[in-house]
Each structure stands twice: as C-alpha cells, then as structure tokens.
C-alpha positions as CSV (number, residue, x, y, z in Angstrom):
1,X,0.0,0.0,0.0
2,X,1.4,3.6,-1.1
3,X,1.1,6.2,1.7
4,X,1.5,9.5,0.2
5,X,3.3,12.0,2.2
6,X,1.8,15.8,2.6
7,X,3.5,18.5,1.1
8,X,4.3,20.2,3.8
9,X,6.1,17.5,5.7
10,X,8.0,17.3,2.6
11,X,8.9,20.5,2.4
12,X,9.7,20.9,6.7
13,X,11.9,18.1,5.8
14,X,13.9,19.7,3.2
15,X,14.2,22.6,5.4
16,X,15.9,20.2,8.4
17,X,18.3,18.6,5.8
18,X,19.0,21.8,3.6
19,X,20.4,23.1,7.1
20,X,22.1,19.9,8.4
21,X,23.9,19.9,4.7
22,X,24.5,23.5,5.0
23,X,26.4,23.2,8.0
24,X,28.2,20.0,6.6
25,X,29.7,21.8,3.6
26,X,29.9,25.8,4.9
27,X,32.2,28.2,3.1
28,X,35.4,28.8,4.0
29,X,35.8,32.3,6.1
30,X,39.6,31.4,5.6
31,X,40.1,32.1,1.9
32,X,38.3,34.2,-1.1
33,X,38.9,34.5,-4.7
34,X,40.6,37.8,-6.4
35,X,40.3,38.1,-10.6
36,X,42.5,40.6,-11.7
37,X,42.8,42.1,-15.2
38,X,46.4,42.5,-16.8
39,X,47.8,41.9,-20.3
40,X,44.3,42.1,-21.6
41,X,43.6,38.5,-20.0
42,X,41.4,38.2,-15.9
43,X,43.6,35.9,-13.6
44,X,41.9,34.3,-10.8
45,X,43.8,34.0,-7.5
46,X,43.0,32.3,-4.1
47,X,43.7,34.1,-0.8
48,X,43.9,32.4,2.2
49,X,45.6,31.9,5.7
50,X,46.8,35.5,5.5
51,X,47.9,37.0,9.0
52,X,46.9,40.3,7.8
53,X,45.5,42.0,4.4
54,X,46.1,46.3,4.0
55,X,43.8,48.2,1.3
56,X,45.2,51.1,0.0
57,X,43.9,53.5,-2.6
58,X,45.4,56.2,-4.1
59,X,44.3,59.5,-6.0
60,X,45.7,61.1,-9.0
61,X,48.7,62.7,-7.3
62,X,49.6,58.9,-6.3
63,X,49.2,59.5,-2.6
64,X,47.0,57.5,-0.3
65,X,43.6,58.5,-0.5
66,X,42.2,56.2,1.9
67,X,44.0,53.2,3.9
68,X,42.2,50.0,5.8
69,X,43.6,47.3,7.8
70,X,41.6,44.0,7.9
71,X,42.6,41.2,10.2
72,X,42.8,37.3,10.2
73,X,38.8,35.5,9.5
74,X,37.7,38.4,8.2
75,X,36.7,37.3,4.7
76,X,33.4,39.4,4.8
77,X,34.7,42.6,6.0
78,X,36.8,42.4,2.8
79,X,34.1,41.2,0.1
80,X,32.2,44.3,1.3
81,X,34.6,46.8,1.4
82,X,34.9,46.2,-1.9
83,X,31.5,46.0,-3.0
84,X,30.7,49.1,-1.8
85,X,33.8,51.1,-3.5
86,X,33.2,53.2,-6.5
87,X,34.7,52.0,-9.9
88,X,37.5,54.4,-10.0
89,X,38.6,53.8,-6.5
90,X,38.3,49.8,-7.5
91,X,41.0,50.8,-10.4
92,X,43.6,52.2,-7.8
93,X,43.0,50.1,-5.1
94,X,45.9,48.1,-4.1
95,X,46.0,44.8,-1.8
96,X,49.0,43.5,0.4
97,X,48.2,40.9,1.7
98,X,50.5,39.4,4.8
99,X,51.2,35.5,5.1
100,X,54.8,33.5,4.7
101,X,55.5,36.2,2.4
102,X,54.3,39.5,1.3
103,X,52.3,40.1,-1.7
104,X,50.4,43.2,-3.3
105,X,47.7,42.9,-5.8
106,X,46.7,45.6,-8.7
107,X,43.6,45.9,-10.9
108,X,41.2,43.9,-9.0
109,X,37.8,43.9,-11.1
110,X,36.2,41.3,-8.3
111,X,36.5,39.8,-4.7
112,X,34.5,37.2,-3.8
113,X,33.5,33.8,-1.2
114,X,34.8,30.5,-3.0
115,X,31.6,28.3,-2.9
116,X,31.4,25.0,-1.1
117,X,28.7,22.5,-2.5
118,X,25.9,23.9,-0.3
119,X,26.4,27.2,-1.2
120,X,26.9,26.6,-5.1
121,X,23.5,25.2,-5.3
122,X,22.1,28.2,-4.5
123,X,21.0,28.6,-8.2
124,X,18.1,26.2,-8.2
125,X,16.7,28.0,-4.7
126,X,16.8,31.2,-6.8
127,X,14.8,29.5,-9.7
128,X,12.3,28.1,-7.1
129,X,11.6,31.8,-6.2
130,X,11.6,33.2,-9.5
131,X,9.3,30.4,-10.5
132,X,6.7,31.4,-8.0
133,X,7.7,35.2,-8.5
134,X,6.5,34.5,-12.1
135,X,3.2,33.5,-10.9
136,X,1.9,36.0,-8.6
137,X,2.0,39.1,-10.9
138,X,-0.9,37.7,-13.0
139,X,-2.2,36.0,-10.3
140,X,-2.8,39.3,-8.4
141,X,-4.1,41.0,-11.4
142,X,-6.5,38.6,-12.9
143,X,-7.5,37.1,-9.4
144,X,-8.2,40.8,-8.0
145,X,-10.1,41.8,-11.2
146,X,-12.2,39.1,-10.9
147,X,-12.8,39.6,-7.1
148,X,-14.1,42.8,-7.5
149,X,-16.5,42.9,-10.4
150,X,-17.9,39.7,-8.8
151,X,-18.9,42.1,-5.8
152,X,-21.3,43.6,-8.1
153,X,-21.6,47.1,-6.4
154,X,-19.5,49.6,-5.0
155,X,-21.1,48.9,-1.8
156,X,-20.1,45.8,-1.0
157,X,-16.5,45.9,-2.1
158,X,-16.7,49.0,0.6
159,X,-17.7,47.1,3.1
160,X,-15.4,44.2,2.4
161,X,-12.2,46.5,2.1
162,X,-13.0,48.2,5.2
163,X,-13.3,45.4,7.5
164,X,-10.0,44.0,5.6
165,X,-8.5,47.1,6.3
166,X,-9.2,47.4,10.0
167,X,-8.2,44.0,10.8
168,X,-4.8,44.5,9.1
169,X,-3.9,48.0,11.4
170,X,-5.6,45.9,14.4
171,X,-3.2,42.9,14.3
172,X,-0.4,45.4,13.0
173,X,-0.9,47.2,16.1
174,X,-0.9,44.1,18.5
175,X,2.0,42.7,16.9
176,X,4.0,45.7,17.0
177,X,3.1,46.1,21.0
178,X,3.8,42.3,21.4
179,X,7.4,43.6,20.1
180,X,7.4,46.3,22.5
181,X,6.6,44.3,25.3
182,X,8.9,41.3,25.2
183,X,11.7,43.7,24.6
184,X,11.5,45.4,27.4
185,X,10.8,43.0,29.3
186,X,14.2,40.9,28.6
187,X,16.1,43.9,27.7
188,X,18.1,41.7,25.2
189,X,20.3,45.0,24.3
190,X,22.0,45.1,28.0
191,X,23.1,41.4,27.6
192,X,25.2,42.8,24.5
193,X,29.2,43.0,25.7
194,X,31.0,45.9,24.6
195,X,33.2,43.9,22.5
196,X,30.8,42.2,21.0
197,X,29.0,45.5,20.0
198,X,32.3,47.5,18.7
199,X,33.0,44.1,16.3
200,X,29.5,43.9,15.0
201,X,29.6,48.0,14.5
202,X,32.8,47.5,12.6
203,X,31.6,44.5,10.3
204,X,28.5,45.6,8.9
205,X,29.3,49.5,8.6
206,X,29.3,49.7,5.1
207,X,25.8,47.7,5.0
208,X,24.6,50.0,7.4
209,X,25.8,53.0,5.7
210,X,23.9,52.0,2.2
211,X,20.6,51.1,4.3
212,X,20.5,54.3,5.4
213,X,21.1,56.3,2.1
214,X,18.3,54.5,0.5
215,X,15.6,55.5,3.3
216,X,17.0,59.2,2.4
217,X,15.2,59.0,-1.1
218,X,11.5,57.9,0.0
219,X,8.6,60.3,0.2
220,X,5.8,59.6,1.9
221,X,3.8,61.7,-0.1
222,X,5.2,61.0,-3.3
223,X,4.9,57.3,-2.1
224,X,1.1,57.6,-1.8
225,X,0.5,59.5,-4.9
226,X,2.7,56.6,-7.0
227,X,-0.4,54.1,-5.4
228,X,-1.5,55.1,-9.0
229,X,-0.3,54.0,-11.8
230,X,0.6,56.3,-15.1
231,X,1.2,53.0,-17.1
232,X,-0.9,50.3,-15.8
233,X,1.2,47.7,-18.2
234,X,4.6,49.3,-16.8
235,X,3.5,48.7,-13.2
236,X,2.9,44.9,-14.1
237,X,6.3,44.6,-16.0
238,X,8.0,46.4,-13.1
239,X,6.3,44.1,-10.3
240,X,4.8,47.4,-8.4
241,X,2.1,46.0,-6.2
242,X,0.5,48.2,-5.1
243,X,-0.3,49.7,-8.6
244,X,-1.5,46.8,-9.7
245,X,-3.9,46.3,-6.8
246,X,-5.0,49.5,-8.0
247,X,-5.5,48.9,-11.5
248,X,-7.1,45.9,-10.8
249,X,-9.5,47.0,-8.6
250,X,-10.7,49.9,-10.5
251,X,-11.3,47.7,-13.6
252,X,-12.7,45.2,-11.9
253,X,-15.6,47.6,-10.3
254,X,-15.8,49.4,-14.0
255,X,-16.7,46.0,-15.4
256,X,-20.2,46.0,-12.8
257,X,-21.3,49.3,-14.2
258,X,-20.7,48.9,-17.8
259,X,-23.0,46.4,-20.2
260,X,-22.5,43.2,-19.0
261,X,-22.2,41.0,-22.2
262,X,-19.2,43.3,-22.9
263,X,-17.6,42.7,-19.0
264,X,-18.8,39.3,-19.2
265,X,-15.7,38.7,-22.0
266,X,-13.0,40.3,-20.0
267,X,-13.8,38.8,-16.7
268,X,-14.4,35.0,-18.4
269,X,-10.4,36.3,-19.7
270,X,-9.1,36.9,-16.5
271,X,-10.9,34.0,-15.0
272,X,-9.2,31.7,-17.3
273,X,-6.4,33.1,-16.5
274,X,-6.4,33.2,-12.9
275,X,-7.3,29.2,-13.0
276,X,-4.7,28.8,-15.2
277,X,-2.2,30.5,-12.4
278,X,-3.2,28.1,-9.8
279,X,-3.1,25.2,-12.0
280,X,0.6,26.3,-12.5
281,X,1.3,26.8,-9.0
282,X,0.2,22.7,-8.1
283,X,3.2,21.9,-10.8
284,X,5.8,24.4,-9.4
285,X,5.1,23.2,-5.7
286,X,5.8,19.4,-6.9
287,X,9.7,21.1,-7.4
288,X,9.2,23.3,-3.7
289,X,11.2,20.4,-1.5
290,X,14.3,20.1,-3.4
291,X,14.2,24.4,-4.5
292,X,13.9,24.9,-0.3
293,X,16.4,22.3,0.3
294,X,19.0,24.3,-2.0
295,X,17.9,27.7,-0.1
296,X,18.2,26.2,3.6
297,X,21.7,24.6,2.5
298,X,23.1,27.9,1.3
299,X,21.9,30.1,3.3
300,X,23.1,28.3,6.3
301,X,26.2,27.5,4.5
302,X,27.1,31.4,4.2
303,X,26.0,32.7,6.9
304,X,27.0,29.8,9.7
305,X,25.9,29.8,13.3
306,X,28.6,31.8,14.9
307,X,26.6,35.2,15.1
308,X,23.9,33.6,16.4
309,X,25.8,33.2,19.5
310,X,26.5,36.8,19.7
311,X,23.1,37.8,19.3
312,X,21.5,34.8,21.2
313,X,19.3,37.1,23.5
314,X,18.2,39.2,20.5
315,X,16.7,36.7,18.5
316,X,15.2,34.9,21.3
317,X,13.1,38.3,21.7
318,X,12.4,38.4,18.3
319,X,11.4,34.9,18.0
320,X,9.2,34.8,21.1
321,X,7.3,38.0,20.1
322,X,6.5,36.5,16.5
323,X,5.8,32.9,18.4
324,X,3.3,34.8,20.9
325,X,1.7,36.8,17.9
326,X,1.2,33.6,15.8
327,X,-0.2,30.8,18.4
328,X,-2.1,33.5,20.2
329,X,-3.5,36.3,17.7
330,X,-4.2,34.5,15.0
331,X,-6.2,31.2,16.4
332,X,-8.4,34.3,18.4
333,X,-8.9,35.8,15.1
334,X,-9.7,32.1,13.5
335,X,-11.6,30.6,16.3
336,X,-14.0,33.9,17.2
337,X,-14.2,35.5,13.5
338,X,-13.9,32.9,11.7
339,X,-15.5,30.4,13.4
340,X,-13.0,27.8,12.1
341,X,-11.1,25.3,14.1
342,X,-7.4,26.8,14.6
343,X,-5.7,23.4,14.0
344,X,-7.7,22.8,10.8
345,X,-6.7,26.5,10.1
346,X,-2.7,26.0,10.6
347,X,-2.8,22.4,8.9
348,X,-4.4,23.8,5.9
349,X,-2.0,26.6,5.5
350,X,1.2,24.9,6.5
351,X,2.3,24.4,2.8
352,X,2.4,28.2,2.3
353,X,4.4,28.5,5.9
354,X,7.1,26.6,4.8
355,X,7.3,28.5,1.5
356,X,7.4,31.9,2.8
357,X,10.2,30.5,5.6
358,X,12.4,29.5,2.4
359,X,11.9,32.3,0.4
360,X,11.0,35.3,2.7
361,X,8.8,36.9,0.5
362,X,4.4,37.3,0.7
363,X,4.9,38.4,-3.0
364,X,6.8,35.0,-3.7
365,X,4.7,32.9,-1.6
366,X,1.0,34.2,-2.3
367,X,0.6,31.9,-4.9
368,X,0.6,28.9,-2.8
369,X,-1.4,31.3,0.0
370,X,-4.4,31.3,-2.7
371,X,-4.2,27.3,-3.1
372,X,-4.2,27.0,0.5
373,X,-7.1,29.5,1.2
374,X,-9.3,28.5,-1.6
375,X,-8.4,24.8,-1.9
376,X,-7.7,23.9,1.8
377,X,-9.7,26.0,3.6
378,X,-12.7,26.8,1.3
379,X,-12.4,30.2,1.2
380,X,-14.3,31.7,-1.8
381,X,-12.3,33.4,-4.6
382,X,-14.7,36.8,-4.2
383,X,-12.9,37.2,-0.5
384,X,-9.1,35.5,-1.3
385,X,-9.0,37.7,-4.6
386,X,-9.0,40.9,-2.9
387,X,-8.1,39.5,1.2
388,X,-4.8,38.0,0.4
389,X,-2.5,40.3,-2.4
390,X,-3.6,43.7,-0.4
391,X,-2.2,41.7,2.7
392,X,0.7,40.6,1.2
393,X,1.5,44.1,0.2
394,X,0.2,46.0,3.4
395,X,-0.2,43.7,6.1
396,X,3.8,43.0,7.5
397,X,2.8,41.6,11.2
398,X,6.2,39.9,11.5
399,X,8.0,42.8,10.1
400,X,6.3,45.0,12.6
401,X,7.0,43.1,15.5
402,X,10.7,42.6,14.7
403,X,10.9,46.4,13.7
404,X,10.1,47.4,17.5
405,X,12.2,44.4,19.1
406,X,14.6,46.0,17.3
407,X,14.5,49.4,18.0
408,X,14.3,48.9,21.8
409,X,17.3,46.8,21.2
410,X,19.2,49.4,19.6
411,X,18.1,51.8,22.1
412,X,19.2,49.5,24.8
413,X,22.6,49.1,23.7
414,X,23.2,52.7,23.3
415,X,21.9,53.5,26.9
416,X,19.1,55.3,25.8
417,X,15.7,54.8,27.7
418,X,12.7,55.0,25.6
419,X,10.0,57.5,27.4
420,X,6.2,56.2,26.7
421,X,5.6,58.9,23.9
422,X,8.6,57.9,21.9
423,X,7.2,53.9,22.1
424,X,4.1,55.1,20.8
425,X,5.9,57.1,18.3
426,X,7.3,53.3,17.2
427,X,4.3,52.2,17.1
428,X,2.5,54.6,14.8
429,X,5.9,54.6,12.6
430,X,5.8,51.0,12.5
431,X,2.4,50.5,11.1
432,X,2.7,53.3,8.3
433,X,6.0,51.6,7.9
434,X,4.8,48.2,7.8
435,X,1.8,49.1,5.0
436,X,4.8,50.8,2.6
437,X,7.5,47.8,2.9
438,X,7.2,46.0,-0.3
439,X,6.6,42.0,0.1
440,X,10.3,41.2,-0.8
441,X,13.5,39.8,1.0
442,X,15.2,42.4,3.0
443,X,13.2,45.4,2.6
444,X,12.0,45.7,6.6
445,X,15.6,46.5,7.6
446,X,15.6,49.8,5.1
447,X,12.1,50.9,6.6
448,X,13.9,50.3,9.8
449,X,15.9,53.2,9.4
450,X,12.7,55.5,8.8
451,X,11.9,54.2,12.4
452,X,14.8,54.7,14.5
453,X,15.1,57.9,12.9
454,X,11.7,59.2,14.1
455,X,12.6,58.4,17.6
456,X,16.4,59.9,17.6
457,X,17.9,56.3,18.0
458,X,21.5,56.3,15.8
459,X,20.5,54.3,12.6
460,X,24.5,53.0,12.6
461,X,23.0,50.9,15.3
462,X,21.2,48.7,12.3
463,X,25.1,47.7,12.0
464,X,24.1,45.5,15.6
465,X,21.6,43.3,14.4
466,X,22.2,42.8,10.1
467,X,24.1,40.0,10.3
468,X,21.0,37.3,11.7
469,X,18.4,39.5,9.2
470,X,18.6,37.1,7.0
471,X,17.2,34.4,9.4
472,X,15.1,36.4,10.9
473,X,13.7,38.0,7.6
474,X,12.8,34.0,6.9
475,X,11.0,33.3,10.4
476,X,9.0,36.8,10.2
477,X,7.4,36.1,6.9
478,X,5.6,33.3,8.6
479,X,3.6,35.7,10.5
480,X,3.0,37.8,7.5
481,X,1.0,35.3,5.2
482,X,-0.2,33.6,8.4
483,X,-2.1,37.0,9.4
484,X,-3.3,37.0,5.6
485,X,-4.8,33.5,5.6
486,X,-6.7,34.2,8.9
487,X,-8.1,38.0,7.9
488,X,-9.5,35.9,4.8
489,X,-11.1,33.3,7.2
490,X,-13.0,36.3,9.3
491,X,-14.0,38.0,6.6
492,X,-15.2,35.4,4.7
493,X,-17.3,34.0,8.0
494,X,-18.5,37.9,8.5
495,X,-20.1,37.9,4.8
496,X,-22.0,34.7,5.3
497,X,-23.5,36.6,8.9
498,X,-24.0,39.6,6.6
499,X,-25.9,37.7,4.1
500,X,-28.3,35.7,6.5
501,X,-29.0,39.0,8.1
502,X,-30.0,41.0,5.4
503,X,-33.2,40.7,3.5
C-alpha cells in the first residue's frame, strides 16, 4: 500500500536537511577568490591563511587616499569593502596581503566567497523563487479583477475592504506592542558586551551606511501619490504591487457598471487566467522540496551559526514575540471570526508557511497562500481575490513586531531609555512603515531606518543586528501570510453573517 506523504512534511523536511547539509559543507571564512585584469587576460587568485590584508587606494597625485587594515577571519569585511567602493577607487585600489610572504595585488575587477557545495546550489533556490515570483503578478491582477467585479456594487467591495483594512492595522498594532513588550521586558540590548557591539559595529558598517542612504530618497507623499499607476502595463512589468492592486481593482468595479455582455468577456479572460495560475502553482510546488532544500543549504552554508551566538538574546526576543503573535493572535482571530477550528486553520496553511520561511517573501509565496485559502480552507475566490494580495503588500505583522524588538534593542545598547511617547511614536511609525514595505526579502531593515530615525535612536546601530536578518527576515514572513490566511477566514465567515442577516 502507497502512503502518500503531505506536502508540507515534505517541504519541513527539506528545510531540516537543507540546514544539516549546510552546515556539513559551509564556506570557507579562511580564503576568497581575487580576478585581476592585466595583459588584456582576468587571472583568478586564491587568498587564504593570511595574517593580515592592508587596502590602499590612491588618488591622481599617487598619494594615499584612503588606507584600511583588515585582520585574520575576516573574509566578509573584505568582500564588502569592496562591494561598496566606486569604480575608479576599484581601479587604484591596491591589496597587500601578509602571510609567509608579502604580496600586493593591482587591478582587481572582483572579490569574492569560493563556494562550497551547499552554497553553489544556490541557483536552483533562486529558480524556485523566481518560478513562484513569475506566478503572482498575473495572479494578483487577474485574481483581484475578478474579485471585484464579482462584488457587483460599490457597496459591498466597501464594506469588504474596510473590514479587511481594520483587521490588518488591528493585528499590526498588537504585533507591533507584542514587540514592545517582550523587549523590554528581557532587555536583550543590556546582555550585549562591549566587545561584541564594537566588532558587529565594525563589520556591517558599510551595509549599514547603504541602508540608510536608500531611506534618504522615499517620500511619503510621493509614495502615496505613485499608489497610482501612469502606465498600468509598466507597473505589471516592473512588479509594483501596489499599482497593480490599483488597477485591478478599479477595472474590476468598471466591469459592474458597464454592459454586461461586454464585462462578461473580459472577466471570463481573467478567470481563465487566474485558473490557469493556480493550476501552474500545483506543478511548481511538486519542485518546492528540493528548491527549499538548495535555499536552507546555502543560506546556512554562508551565513553559519557563529553570530547567532552573539546575538543569542536578540533573537530569542524576536522569536518569542512572533511565536506569541502567531499561536495567540491568529487562532483568536480564526476561532471567534472565523468560526473555524485553529488546528484545521494552521494544517491547511502549512504548505504556504514553509514557503514563505524558504523564500522570505508574501509576494513569492502568495501563490501557494491562494491554493491553500481557496483549496484547503474553502475560502471563496470573491474574499481570497481581494483579502490576500492587499495583505501581502500591506499587512507586515512579522516585520512589525521585529521592527520594534529591534529598536528597543538598539536603544538599549546605546543606553538610551525609551520614554512612553517615543514607544508610541514606534508604534504609529511602524504600522505606516509596515503598509509601505514592499513583500520582498530584506526590505524591513531599510524601513527600519525610517523608524529609528523618528525616535532619535543612531541608525548606525542597524550595524548591531544585520548580520542574523537574514534568518530572521525567513521566520518573520511566517507571520506575515499567516495574518493574511486568517483576515481571509474572518472576513469570509463575516459575509456569510451579513448575508443571512440582510433581507
């Protein structure tokens, strides 16, 4: 007899394999790869078990310019002091590097990690992502369009986007205070040695430095008036989400109003479309195990496990606010709402857990949100349509919570004490904050910035905590689609009550 195995198992077991092979074959922090480019030919050299490595770079007159030391193990300190140097300082930089023997090196054009087998797999994680990435674009569009002509009126697409709306800034809110709470209740930033702190400052500087000269070039307002689109068919080739929830919507309510033998052939379009998105996503989720497995493996084969023992009590805060918020929040919202059975609720939506751990995106993940919604938990696809890709876009519960973990972390470290008005002022920062991150890897830690700022914490301090983002970026996005999947539940529940109620 054949048992067949659930996805999701198969998928949590990639996850503990991709990790246990990632920490089998890590890269080594001990050596790195140099191409240079002389006699019209590039020349790849290893570096390793150097005692000592001196940048120099000089200006025209041939004096130094700028001078840095780095010491023994520090292999990423290097590959990003590079990355961040502009082209003509790349052309005069200069390398000695210190081992049995002195040796300089001229017209580097690249530095980089040498892969081990976990991290050179890499490649088919990326085309996992990218595979689901090319799904929820015209997903979005066609399921969103559909969504809201099939409301009918104007009315009841009101009523269903306010309630969707209000529950989003509720459990925004909670999470956020969640964040608050349990941070200052184990005040992980005192537990933070001073050496530890001046390394980690020193590491990530450069990082930190290029986070915070991207936050310098949003605009709220500006940010708001882009919500709509001038080129609806630009937005969709550029991936801008909330334009296309935009243009969808407003098409999709045009189509009720105008003669409906004329909507009926676009929406029967986009219908066919949309089914023909789902039907995609069952065949790209039969390659989800082994595309995890190759993300897990690298990402643990990069990054190692030595910082997490640095920052041990800051990512136990983290962790335990998002655990809290998850197993608490969400079965209340489920259970009294929704009037659905939490365990039914997190059984049906563990596939789409386990992708949005692996890739750390709601964008890449939403197309396996919808199957799990609609297919799993019978949600219909006049609710998911509209519920689930304005929550991946606006609703960032995870990236909330972390947000304020994170600033009272910062805060602590510096020995500054956060008065009541400036936690609220974190608060109200990170909800705005949280409905203009975009649902992509890595973007909470720029909006971060925006936050720290409005409370006069030093955004260097961002330097503290990047180097376990990455993991943490993976474990927040849980929350994310998990708040999603359960807004869609309540609202769906509150419509049926609606409809028995009114005549």
């Amino acid at each position: 007899m054949k048992i067949a195995v659930p996805l999701y198992i198969l998928i949590l077991l990639a996850l503990l394999l991709g990790a246990i092979f990632g920490a089998i074959f890590p890269v080594d922090k001990n050596k790195f790869k140099i191409i240079t480019y002389e006699n019209k030919k590039e020349h790849e050299l290893i570096i390793q078990d150097w005692s000592k490595i001196e940048s120099y770079i000089y200006d025209s007159s041939s004096s130094i310019h700028l001078h840095k030391t780095f010491k023994v193990n520090e292999q990423i300190q290097i590959i990003k002091y590079f990355s961040f140097l502009t082209e003509s300082e790349k052309q005069s930089l200069v390398l000695k590097v210190y081992n049995d023997k002195t040796e300089e090196y001229k017209n580097i054009i690249s530095i980089d990690k040498i892969p081990s087998i976990a991290s050179a797999i890499k490649p088919i994680g990326d085309l996992f992502i990218r595979l689901l990435s090319f799904l929820a674009i015209p997903l979005v569009l066609a399921s969103l369009l559909v969504g809201a002509a099939s409301l009918e009126d104007v009315k009841k697409f009101g009523r269903i986007g306010l309630k969707t709306l209000g529950l989003y800034i509720i459990t925004t809110l909670i999470a956020i205070t969640i964040g608050l709470l349990v941070a200052n209740i184990i005040q992980p930033g005192t537990r933070l040695s001073e050496q530890s702190k001046t390394n980690l400052l020193n590491q990530y500087q450069n990082i930190t430095i290029d986070n915070i000269t991207k936050i310098q070039d949003i605009d709220i307002v500006k940010f708001f008036v882009e919500i709509v689109p001038t080129n609806p068919f630009k937005a969709i080739a550029e991936g801008q989400m909330l334009q296309i929830i935009f243009f969808a919507i407003v098409l999709g309510l045009i189509l009720t109003i105008i003669d409906k033998t004329k909507a009926a052939t676009v929406i029967k379009f986009f219908e066919g479309l949309s089914e023909a998105m789902i039907k995609l996503v069952g065949f790209v989720m039969l390659f989800a195990p082994l595309g995890v497995f190759a993300l897990i493996a690298s990402t643990i084969a990069e990054f190692g496990f030595d910082i997490i023992t640095t920052l041990f009590w800051y990512m136990s805060t983290v962790l335990l606010g998002l655990f809290i918020h998850t197993i608490l929040i969400y079965p209340l919202i489920v259970s009294i709402l929704g009037r659905t059975n939490p365990i039914t609720f997190f059984k049906s939506i563990a596939p789409a857990q386990a992708v949005a751990f692996s890739t750390s995106s709601s964008a890449a993940t939403l197309p396996v949100t919808f199957d799990c919604v609609e297919n799993r938990l019978g949600i219909p696809k006049y609710i998911s349509s509209f519920v689930l890709p304005l929550g991946a876009t606006i609703n960032m519960d995870g990236t909330a919570l972390y947000q304020g973990v994170a600033a009272v972390f910062i805060a602590q470290v510096y020995g500054i004490d956060l008065n009541l008005i400036q936690q609220l002022t974190i608060i109200i920062t990170a909800v705005l904050a949280s409905i203009g991150t975009a649902p992509v890897p890595g973007v909470g830690i720029i909006m971060l910035v925006m936050i720290l700022q409005s409370v006069h914490i030093p955004p260097e301090g961002i330097a503290l905590i990047i180097g376990v983002d990455r993991f943490l970026d993976m474990c927040r996005t849980i929350p994310n689609i998990t708040g999603d999947a359960s807004v869609a539940v309540a609202i769906y529940n509150s419509e049926r009550k609606y409809n028995r109620i009114m005549p």
